[in-house]
FIKOLZA-1660 file (N, C-alpha, C; in steps of 0.1 Angstrom, whole numbers, plus 5000, padded with zeros to 4 digits):
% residues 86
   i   px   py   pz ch aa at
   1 8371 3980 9484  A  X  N
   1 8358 3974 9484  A  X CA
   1 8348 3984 9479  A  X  C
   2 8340 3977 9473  A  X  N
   2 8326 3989 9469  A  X CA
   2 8317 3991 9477  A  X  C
   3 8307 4002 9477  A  X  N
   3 8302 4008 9490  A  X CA
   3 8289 4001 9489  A  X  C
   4 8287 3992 9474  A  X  N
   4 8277 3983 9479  A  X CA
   4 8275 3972 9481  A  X  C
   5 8289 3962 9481  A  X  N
   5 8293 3956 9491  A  X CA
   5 8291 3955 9506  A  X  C
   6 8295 3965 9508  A  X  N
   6 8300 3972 9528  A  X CA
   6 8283 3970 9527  A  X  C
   7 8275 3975 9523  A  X  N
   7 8262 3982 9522  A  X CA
   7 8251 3964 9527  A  X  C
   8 8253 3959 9516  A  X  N
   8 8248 3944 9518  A  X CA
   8 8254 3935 9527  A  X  C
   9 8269 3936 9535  A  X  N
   9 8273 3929 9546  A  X CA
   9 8263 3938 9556  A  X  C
  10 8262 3951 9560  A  X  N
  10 8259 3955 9565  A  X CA
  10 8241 3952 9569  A  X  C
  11 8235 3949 9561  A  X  N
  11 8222 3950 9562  A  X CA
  11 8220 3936 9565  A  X  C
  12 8232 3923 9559  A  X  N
  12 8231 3909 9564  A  X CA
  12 8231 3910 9581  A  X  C
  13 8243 3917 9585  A  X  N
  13 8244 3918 9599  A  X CA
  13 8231 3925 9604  A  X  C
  14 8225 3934 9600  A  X  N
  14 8214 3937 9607  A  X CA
  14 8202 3925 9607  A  X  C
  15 8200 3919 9596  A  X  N
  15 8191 3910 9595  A  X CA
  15 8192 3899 9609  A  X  C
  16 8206 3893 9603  A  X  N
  16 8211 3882 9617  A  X CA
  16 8205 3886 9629  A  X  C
  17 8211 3899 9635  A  X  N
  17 8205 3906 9649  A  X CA
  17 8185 3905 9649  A  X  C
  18 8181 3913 9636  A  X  N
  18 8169 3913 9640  A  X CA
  18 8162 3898 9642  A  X  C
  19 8170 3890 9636  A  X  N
  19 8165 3876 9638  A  X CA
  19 8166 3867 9652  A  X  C
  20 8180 3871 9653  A  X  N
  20 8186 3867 9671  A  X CA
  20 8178 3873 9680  A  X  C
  21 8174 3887 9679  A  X  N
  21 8165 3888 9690  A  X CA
  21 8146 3884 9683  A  X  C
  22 8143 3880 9677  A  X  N
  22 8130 3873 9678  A  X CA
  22 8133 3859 9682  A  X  C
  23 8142 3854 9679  A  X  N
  23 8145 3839 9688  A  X CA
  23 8145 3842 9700  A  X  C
  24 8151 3855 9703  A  X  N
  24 8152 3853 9720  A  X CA
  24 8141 3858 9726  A  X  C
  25 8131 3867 9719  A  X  N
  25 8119 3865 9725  A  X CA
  25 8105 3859 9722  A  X  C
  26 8113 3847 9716  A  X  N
  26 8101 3838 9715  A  X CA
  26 8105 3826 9725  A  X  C
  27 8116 3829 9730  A  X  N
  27 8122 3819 9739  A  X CA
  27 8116 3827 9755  A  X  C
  28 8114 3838 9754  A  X  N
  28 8109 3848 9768  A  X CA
  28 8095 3850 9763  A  X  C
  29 8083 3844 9765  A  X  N
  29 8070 3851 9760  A  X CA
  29 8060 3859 9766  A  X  C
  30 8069 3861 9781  A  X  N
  30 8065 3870 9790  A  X CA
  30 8071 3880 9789  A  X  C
  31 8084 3886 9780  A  X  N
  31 8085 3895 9774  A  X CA
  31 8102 3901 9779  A  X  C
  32 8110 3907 9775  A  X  N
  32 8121 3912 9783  A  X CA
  32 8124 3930 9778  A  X  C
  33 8128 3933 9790  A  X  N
  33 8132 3947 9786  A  X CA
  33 8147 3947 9777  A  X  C
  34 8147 3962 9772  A  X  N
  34 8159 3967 9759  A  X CA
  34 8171 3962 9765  A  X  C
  35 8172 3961 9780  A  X  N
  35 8185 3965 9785  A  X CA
  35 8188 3948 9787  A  X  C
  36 8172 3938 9792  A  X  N
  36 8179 3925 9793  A  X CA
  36 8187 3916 9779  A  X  C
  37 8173 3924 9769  A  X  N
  37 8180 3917 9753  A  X CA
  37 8197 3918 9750  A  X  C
  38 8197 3934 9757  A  X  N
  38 8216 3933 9752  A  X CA
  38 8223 3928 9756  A  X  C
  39 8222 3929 9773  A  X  N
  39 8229 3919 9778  A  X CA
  39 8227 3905 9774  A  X  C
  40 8217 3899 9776  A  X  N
  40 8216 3880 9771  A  X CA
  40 8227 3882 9753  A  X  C
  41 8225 3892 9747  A  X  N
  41 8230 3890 9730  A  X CA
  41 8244 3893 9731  A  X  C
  42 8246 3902 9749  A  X  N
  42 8258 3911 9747  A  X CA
  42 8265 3920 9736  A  X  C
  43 8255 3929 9734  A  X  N
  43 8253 3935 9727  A  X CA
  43 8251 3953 9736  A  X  C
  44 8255 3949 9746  A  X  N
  44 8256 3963 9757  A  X CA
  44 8265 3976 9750  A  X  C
  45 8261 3987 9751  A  X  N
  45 8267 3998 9749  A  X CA
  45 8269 4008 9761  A  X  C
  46 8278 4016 9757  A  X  N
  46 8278 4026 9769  A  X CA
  46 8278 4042 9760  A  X  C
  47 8275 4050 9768  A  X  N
  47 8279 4064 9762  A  X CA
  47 8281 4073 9775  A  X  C
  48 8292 4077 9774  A  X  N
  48 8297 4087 9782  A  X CA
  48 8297 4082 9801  A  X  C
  49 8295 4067 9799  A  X  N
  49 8297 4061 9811  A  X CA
  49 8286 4055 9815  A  X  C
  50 8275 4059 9804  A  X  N
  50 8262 4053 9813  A  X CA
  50 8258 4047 9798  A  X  C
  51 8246 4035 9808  A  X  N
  51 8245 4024 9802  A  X CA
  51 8232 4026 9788  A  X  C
  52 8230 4027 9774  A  X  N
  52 8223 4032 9768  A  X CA
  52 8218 4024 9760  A  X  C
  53 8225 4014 9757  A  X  N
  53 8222 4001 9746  A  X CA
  53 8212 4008 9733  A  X  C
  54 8217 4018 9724  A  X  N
  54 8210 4021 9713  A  X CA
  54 8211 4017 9706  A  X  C
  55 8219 3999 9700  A  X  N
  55 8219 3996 9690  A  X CA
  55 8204 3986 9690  A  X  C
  56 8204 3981 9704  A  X  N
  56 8192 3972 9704  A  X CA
  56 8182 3977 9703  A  X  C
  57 8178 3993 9709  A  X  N
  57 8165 4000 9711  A  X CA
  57 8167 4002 9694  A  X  C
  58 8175 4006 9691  A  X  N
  58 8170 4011 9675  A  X CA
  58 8163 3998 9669  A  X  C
  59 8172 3985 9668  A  X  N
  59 8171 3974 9662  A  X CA
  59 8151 3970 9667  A  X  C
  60 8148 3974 9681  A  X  N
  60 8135 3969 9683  A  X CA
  60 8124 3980 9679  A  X  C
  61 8131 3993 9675  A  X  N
  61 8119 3999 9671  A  X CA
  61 8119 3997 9653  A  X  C
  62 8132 3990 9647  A  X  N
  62 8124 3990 9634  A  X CA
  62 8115 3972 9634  A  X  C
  63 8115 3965 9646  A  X  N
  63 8110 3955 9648  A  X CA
  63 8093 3957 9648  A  X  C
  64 8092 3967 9655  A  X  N
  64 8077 3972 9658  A  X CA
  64 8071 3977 9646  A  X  C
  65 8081 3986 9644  A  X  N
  65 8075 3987 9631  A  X CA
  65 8069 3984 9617  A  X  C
  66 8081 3971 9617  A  X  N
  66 8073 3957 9608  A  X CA
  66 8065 3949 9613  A  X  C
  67 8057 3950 9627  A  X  N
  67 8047 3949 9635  A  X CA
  67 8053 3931 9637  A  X  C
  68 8060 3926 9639  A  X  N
  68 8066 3915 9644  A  X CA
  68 8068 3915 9660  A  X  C
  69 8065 3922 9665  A  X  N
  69 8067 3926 9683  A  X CA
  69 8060 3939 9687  A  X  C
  70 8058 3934 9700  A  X  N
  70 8050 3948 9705  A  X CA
  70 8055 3950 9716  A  X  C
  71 8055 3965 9721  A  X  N
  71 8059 3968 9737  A  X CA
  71 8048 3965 9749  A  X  C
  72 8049 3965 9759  A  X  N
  72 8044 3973 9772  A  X CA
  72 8036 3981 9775  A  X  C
  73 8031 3986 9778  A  X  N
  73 8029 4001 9782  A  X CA
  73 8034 4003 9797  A  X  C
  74 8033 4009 9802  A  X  N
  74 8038 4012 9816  A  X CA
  74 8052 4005 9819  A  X  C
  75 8061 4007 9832  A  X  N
  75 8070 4003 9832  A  X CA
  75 8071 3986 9841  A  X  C
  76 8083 3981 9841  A  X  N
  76 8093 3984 9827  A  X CA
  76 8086 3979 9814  A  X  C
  77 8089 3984 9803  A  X  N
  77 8086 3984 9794  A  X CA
  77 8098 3972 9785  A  X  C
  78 8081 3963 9785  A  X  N
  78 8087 3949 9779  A  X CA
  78 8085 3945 9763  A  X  C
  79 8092 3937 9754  A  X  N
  79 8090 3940 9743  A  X CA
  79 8087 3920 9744  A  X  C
  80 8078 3923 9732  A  X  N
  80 8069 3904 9734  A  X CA
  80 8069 3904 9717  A  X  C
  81 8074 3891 9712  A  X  N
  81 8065 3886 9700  A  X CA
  81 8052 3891 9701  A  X  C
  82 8042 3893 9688  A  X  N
  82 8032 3898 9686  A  X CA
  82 8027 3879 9682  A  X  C
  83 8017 3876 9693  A  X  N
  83 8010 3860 9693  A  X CA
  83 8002 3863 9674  A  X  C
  84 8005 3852 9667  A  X  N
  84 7995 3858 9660  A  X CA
  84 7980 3846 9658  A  X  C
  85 7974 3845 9653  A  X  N
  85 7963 3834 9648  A  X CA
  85 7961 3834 9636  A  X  C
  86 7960 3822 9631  A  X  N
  86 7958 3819 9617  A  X CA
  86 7945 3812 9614  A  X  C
% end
């Protein structure tokens, strides 16, 4: 297979995820923490025994970044669709 192949499945699969979790927090508009998104997507990770879920925290910080969602401040720290107005 060519590595730009693997490259474009790969970036499909990302897309899918970033899109699954804006459905699921437009379905929560009071917002859910990193650790409820993985579990509801099952998308849970572990590292070295303890519970870390970095594929979803990564996945919501390039979410923020495209300004499509915003966090919380203080704890716990919840992530919300960004309401917009047109």
């Amino acid at each position: 297979m060519e590595i730009s192949f693997l490259k474009k499945q790969a970036q499909l699969a990302l897309e899918i995820i970033q899109n699954t979790i804006l459905e699921l927090l437009k379905k929560n508009p009071d917002g859910l923490r990193n650790s409820e998104i993985s579990r509801q997507l099952g998308l849970e990770s572990m590292h070295q025994g303890a519970q870390k879920d970095y594929l979803v925290y990564s996945i919501l910080g390039q979410l923020l970044d495209q300004k499509l969602i915003e966090k919380t401040t203080g704890k716990p720290t919840l992530y919300k669709i960004i309401k917009r107005t047109n």
